[in-house]
C-alpha positions in Angstrom: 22.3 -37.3 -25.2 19.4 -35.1 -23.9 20.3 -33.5 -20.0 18.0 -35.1 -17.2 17.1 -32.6 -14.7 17.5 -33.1 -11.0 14.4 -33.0 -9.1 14.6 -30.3 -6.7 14.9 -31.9 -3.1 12.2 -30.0 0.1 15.1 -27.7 1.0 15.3 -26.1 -2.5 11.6 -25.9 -2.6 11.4 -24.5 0.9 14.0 -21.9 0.1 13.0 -20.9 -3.4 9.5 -20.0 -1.9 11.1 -18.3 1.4 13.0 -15.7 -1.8 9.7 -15.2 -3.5 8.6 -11.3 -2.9 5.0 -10.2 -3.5 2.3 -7.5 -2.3 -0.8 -7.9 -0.5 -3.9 -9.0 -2.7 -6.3 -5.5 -3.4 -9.5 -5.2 -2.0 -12.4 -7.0 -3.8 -14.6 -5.7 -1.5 -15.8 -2.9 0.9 -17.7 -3.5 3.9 -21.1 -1.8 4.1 -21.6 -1.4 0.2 -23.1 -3.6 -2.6 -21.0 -3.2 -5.0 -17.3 -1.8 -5.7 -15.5 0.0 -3.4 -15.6 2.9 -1.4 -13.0 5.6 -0.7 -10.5 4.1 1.5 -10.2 1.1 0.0 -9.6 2.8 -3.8 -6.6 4.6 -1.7 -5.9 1.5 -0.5 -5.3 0.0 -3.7 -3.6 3.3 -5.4 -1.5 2.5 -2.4 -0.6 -0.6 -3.5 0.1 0.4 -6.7 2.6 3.1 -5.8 4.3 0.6 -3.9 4.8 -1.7 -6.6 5.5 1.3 -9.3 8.5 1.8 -6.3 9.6 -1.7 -6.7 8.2 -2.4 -3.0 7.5 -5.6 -2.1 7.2 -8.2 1.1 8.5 -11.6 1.5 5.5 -13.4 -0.3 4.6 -15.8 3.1 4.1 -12.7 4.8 2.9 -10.3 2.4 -1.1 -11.1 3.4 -0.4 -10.5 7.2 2.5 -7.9 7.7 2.3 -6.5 4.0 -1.2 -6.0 4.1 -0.6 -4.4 7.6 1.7 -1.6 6.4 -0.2 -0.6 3.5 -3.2 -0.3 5.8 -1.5 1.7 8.0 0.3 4.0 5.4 -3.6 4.0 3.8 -4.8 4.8 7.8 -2.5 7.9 7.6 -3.0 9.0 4.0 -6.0 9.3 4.4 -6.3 11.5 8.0 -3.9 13.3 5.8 -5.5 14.0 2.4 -8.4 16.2 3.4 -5.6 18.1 6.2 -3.0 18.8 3.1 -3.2 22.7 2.7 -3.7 22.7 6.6 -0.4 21.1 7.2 1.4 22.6 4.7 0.3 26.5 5.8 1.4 25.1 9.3 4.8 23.8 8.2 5.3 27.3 6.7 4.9 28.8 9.8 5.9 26.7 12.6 9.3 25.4 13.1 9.9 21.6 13.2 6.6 21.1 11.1 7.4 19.2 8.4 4.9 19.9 5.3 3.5 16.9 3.1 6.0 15.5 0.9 4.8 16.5 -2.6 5.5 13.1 -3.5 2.2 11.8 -1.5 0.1 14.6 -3.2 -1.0 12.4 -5.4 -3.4 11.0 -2.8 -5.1 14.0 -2.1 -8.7 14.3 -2.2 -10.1 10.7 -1.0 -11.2 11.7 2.4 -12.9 15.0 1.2 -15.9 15.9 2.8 -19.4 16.2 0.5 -21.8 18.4 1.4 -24.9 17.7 0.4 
């Protein structure tokens, strides 16, 4: 005789979706330009994808409020950071209690370099 499945009952549902783990959407858009995106919002999304190549993740009702609130604000300081990388480090070598840019976040070097034209 075939097995009939229980239907799940609100609490189930409620708690299955309360488990559920996600990241922020990526930016579709940038303000201020007609078409793709501009610098901070491509580290932005390389952001994002380092945090899912780390297995990092939010709890999936909050991850378009507080999720996308962290990666904007480890974007905000990536990217003071990235053009200030050989500055800091020649600093850290020098001064005591500087720490120097883990090489880890070298990877987002160069998005907030200055162009002159």
């Amino acid at each position: 005789m075939p097995s009939v499945s229980q239907p799940a009952n609100a609490f189930q549902v409620l708690m299955g979706s309360a488990k559920a783990r996600s990241l922020p959407k990526p930016k579709a858009e940038s303000c201020g330009k007609t078409s793709g995106l501009n610098r901070k919002d491509e580290l932005y999304d390389d952001v994002l994808n380092y945090l899912a190549a780390k297995g990092a993740d939010f709890p999936q009702v909050t991850a378009d409020q507080e999720g996308a609130y962290f990666t904007q604000v480890l974007t905000n300081a990536l990217w003071y950071a990235t053009s200030h990388h050989l500055t800091i480090n020649d600093r850290a070598n020098k001064v005591h209690g500087v720490l120097p840019i883990p090489e880890e976040f070298e990877q987002f070097a160069g998005y907030n370099e200055i162009i002159n034209n």
